[in-house]
Residue, then its C-alpha position, 0 to 999 in steps of 0.5 A: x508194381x514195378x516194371x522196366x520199359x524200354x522206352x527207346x534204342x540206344x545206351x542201355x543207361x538211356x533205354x530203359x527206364x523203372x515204372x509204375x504198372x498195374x498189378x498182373x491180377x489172380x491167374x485164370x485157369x491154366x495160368x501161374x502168378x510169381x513173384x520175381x526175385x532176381x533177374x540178371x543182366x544179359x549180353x542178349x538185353x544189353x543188345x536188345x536195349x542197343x536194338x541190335x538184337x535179332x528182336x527188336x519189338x514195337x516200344x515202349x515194351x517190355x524187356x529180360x530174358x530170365x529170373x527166378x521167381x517164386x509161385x504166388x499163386x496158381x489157377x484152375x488146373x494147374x498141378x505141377x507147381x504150388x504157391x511157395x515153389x521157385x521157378x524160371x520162366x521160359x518167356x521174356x518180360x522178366x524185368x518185372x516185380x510179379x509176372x502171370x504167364x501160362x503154366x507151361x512157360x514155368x519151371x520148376x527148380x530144386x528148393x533151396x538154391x541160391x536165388x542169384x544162381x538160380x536166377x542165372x539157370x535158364x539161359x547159360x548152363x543149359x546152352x553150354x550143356x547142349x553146346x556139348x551135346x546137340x553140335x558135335x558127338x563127343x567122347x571122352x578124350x575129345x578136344x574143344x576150342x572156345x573163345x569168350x571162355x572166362x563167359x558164364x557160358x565159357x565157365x560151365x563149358x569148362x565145368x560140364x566138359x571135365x565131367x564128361x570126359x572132354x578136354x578144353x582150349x579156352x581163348x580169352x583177352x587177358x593172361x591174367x583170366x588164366x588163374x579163374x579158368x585152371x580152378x575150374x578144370x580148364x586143360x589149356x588157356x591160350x591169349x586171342x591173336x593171330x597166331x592162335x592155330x600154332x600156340x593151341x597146336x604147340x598147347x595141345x600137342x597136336x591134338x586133333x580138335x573137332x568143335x569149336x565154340x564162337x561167341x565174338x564172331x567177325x575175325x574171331x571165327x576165323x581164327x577158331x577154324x585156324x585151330x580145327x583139323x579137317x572136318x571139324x566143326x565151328x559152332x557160332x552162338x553169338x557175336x560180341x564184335x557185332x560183326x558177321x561170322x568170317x570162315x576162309x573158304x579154304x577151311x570150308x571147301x578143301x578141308x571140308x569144315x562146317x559152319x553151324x549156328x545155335x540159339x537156345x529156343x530152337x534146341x529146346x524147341x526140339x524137345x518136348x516139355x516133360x524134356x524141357x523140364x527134366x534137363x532143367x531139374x538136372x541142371x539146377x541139382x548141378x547149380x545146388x552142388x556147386x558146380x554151375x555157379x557164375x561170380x556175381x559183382x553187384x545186385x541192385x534194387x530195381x530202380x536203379x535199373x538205369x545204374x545196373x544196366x550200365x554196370x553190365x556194359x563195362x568192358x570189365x567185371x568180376x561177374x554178373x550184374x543182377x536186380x533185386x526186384x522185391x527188395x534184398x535177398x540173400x546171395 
């Protein structure tokens, strides 16, 4: 059986390298084997191989935070999946060709989907979804500002936001991501800089905007509060600088905003498992028809691991890096 370790801090290229393993053996009671299908390449596993992630655990270890497997077997008590189902798993340790876990850290999603799609379900759509709903309490009409918007993460904001009724400004480096973003719904797309308050004010026409997303940090947040009214609220989820978030005091003290963080586990944390599982069947309806779907550059076999991790931390691509781990599969 392959595997990845992470064998040191560094160069993603020079941190991980593909191994041979033992088999994970048949599951015991309470436990699920799976076969890994396909896992992608996160901003998260490129910073833990650069040992700047919030995780930073003893090597050589194990590494992926998600992939969409299938049920190969299942122990004693286990009934709510079956040999043959698709799942996610909601642990780490993905980088793998076959995976025995607990049966409640899998999953199950509709048959049928898109298996590099589906492989991309656990992480991205559901923090866009609750991005939208656990920060802030939006209504139809309302207005949200967003860096990182051509982001996995920035395309399902935009997608999950038209459906609701809420209106988008979305930040990016580039003019030329402009014509990815409208398609998509996007209402405003405005180019990162200095003046990006009045730009989004002439753009919106003076809307009043009460969230705003920030995944790059640094000089970034900053410029995402410029574009706030009083009270609004700034949502950091990530930090693309590498940088601390920078808020100026005054949009905090006299104008009264607030600077909020989010990771996934402690949202889902607060939700119950029978929760847990039914967002996930709902979003993964919303990926089988369409509508969370992120472009895909390149899949690689998984002993190219060295080539694909390093693919994934070009500054530019046209989508997502993933691993095939069991040998091809359609896309």
């Amino acid at each position: 059986m392959k595997r990845i370790l992470l064998e040191r801090y560094g160069a993603p290229e020079d941190a991980v390298r593909c191994v041979d393993a033992p088999d994970v053996g048949a599951p015991r009671a309470g436990e699920v084997v799976f076969d890994v299908l396909a896992f992608p390449i996160n901003p998260a596993d490129l910073a833990m191989c650069r040992g700047t992630y919030r995780l930073r655990p003893t090597l050589p270890a194990p590494i992926g935070a998600e992939c969409v497997g299938r049920v190969a077997a299942v122990g004693p008590g286990v009934s709510h999946v079956k040999p043959g189902d698709l799942v996610i798993d909601l642990q780490r340790e993905n980088w793998t060709q076959r995976r025995r876990v607990t049966a409640d850290d899998v999953v199950p999603i509709p048959p049928g989907l898109d298996l590099l799609q589906a492989a991309m379900l656990r992480i991205n759509p559901p923090t866009a979804l609750l991005l939208l709903t656990d920060v802030v309490a939006l209504r139809p009409g309302d207005w949200i500002v967003q860096n990182v918007a051509n982001s996995a993460v920035g395309r399902f904001v935009i997608r999950l936001g038209r459906a609701r009724g809420i209106r988008t400004v979305n930040v990016v480096r580039r003019e030329s991501l402009f014509a990815e973003l409208v398609p998509l719904g996007a209402d405003v797309c405005v180019v990162d800089g200095p003046d990006l308050a009045e730009r989004v004010k002439a753009a919106t026409g003076g809307a009043a905007i009460r969230l705003g997303l920030d995944a790059v940090s640094g000089r970034a947040t900053s410029r995402i509060s410029s574009c706030l009214g009083e009270g609004g609220v700034v949502c950091n989820y990530g930090s693309m600088s590498g940088e601390d978030p920078i808020m100026p005091r005054g949009k905090l003290v006299s104008e009264g905003q607030t600077l909020v963080g989010f990771i996934l586990g402690r949202a889902l944390g607060t939700r119950s498992l029978a929760q847990i599982r039914s967002l996930y069947a709902e979003l993964g309806e919303q990926v089988g028809a369409g509508l969370l779907t992120a472009p895909v550059e390149k899949v690689y076999p998984i002993e190219e691991i060295r080539a694909a991790v390093a693919h994934a931390a070009r500054a530019e691509r046209a989508g997502k890096i993933l691993v095939a781990p069991n040998g091809p599969i359609a896309g």
